[in-house]
C-alpha positions, 0 to 999 in steps of 0.5 A: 503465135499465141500472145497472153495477156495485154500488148501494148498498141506499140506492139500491136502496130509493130506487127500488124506493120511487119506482116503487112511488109512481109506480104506487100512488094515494091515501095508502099506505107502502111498507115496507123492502125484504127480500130474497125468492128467486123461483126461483133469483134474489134480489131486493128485496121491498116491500110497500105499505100503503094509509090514510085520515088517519082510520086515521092518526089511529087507529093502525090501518091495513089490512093491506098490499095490494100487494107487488112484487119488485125486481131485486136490484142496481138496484131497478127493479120486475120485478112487482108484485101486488096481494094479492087476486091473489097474496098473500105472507102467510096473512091476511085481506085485511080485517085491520087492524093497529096500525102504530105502534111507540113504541120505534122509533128511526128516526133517519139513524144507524139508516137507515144502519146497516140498509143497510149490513148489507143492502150487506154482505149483498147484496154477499156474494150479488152477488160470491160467491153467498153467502148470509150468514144469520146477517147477515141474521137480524141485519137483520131483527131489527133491521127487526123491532124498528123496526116494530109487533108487528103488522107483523113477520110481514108482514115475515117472509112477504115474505122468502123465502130458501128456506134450510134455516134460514132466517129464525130467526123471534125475534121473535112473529109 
């Protein structure tokens, strides 16, 4: 279905999340969308984790399986790969990571200040074709603080902005 206009990443996320659902079985997450620039187009990235209430209970779960793009205004899966196929990352696929971050604060306030800077920034690239980087480092360090030590690099791999610049990388990875 064709979308006019701007859709909020609010939006955005929500339908990149209910397609990914509609495709993937059995217990999984599916992370907070970046932005990824495949060839000279941006898009929305996730990646999916899958588990077993055995590694819930553990705080150790696989490492992500399945990643997609997304258009960038409306959410709506352009393709999606499993990780044996064409990964994003330089991992092993049998790496386990601990998913839980006790400082994390994920609140409503939160949630909606992420996309806000994420409506900020993709608006910027949508009306102008303007890259802000230095917001974007602003919402991935933020994304990064709300998420385990263990899951910041798959973050970090999955955005790709082709910039000189780049991704400023603070946190470990």
């Amino acid at each position: 279905m064709k979308r006019l206009g701007f859709q909020l990443s609010h939006f955005v996320n929500q339908e990149i999340r209910t397609e990914l659902c509609a495709l993937e079985t059995g217990m999984h997450s599916i992370s907070y969308p970046v932005i990824r620039k495949v060839e000279d187009t941006y898009c929305m990235a996730a990646f999916v984790e899958h588990f077993t209430a055995e590694d819930l209970q553990k705080g150790i779960v696989n490492r992500p399986d399945t990643w997609a793009v997304a258009d960038f205004n409306t959410g709506e899966i352009i393709e999606r790969f499993n990780c044996a196929d064409k990964d994003f990352i330089d991992r092993p696929l049998d790496q386990q990571i601990h998913y839980i971050n006790q400082e994390a604060i994920m609140d409503q306030l939160f949630h909606e200040r992420m996309f806000a800077l994420l409506d900020r920034l993709r608006l910027s690239i949508l009306t102008n074709n303007s890259f802000d980087i230095d917001l974007y480092n602003i919402y991935m360090d933020r994304l990064a603080m709300n998420v385990s030590q263990d899951l910041r690099p798959y973050y970090i791999a999955l955005s790709k902005v082709d910039y000189a610049d780049g991704y400023r990388k603070l946190v470990s990875a």
